[in-house]
N, C-alpha and C positions, 0 to 999 in steps of 0.2 A: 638683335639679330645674331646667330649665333656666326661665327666663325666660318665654318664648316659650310655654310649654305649657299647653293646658287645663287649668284648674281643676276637682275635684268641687265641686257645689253645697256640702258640708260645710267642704271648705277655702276658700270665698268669704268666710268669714266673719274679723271682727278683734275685737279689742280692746279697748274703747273704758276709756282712766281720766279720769275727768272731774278738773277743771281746779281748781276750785273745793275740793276737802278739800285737794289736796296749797297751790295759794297761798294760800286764808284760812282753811284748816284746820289748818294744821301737821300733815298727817298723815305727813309722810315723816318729822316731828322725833319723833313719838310712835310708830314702829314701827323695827324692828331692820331691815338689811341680809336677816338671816334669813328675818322674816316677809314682809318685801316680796317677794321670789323664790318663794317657797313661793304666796303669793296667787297671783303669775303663773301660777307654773305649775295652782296649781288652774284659773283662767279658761280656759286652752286647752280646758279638759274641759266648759265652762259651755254650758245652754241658755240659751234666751232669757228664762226663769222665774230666773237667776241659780243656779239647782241644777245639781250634778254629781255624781259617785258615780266617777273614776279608781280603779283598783286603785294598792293600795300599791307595787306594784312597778313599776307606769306608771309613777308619780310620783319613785320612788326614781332610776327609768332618764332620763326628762327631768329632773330638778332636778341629777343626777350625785351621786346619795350613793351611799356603799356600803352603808348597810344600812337595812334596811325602819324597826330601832326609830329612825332619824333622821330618817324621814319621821313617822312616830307623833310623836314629840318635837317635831318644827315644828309639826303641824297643833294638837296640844295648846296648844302658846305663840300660835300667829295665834287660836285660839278665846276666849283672854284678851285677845289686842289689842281695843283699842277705839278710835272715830271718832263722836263727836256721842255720847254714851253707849252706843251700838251696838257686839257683836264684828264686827271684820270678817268675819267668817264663824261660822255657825253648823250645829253638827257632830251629824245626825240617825243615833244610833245603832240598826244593824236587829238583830242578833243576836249573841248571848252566846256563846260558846265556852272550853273550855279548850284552850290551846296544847299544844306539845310539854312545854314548861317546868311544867305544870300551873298556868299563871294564866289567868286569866280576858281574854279579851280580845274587841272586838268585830268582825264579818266586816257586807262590804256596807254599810257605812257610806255618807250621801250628805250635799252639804255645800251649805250655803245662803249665796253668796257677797252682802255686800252690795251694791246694784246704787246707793246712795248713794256710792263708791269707784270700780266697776266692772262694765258690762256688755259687752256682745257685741253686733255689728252687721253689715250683711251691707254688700257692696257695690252704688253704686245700678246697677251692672251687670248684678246677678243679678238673671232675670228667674224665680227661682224665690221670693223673699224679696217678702211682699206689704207689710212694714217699705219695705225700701229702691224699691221701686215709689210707693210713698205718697212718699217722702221726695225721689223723684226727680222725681214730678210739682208737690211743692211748691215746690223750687227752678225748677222752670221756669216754674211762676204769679210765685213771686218776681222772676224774670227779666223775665218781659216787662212787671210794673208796674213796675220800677226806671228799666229802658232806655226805657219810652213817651217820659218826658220829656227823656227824650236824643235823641230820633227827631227830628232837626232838620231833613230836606229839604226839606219843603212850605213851611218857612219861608225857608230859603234861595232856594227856588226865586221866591217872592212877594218878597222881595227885589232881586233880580236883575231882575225885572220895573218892579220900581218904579224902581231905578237907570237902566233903560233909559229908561224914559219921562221920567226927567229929564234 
């Protein structure tokens, strides 16, 4: 994708890992390489409610594993990690099935990413996102009470008057 090209309103969105579990949480010393990658790539899939529901084979194709049970295998270990007492993610299974193999396994599954690690955020560009509208009319209330007491000309100006007259 080149640079330069419009964005969908769906791809306007990021990221966001707050700052706070990984420096005074030690969350990057309490989770694997593994788990860390597998959280990312669930987030790409994440609403604003912190839910997602990726097919296994999504996830298998972006995270680059070659097979589905390694995706099964991470999401199982990131459901055990834990942050503040909390898993980082919590795994809403919908239905039961048996496989080809005759085991049990479960299909549709959706996964509640904690939003105390990780949510999603729009850009304050998108005029679709009533988040980043709010968020862009904040910074700009913040804006103009920061700079008032920087607005220095009318004082300059009664300066310069005053020098003249003496």
């Amino acid at each position: 994708m080149k640079i330069n090209q419009q964005l969908k309103p769906a791809e306007k969105l990021y990221i966001q890992v707050w700052r706070n579990p990984i420096f005074y949480g030690e969350l990057l010393a309490d989770v694997n390489a593994e788990q860390w990658h597998t959280l990312t790539g669930l987030a790409v899939f994440m609403n604003g409610d912190g839910e997602c529901n990726p097919s296994l084979s999504k996830l298998k194709q972006i995270l680059g594993l070659r097979s589905i049970a390694s995706v099964s295998r991470r999401i199982k270990s990131l459901e055990f990690a834990r942050f503040n007492g909390y898993s980082l993610i919590e795994v809403i299974r919908k239905k039961r099935v048996k496989n080809t193999q005759g085991k049990w396994t479960y299909i549709n599954n959706r996964y509640q990413l904690n939003q105390q690690v990780i949510t999603i955020f729009a850009t304050a560009n998108d005029p679709t996102s009533v988040y980043s509208r709010q968020y862009a009319e904040k910074n700009r209330e913040n804006k103009a009470k920061h700079l008032r007491p920087l607005y220095t000309d009318e004082k300059r100006n009664e300066d310069n008057i005053t020098r003249e007259s003496s």
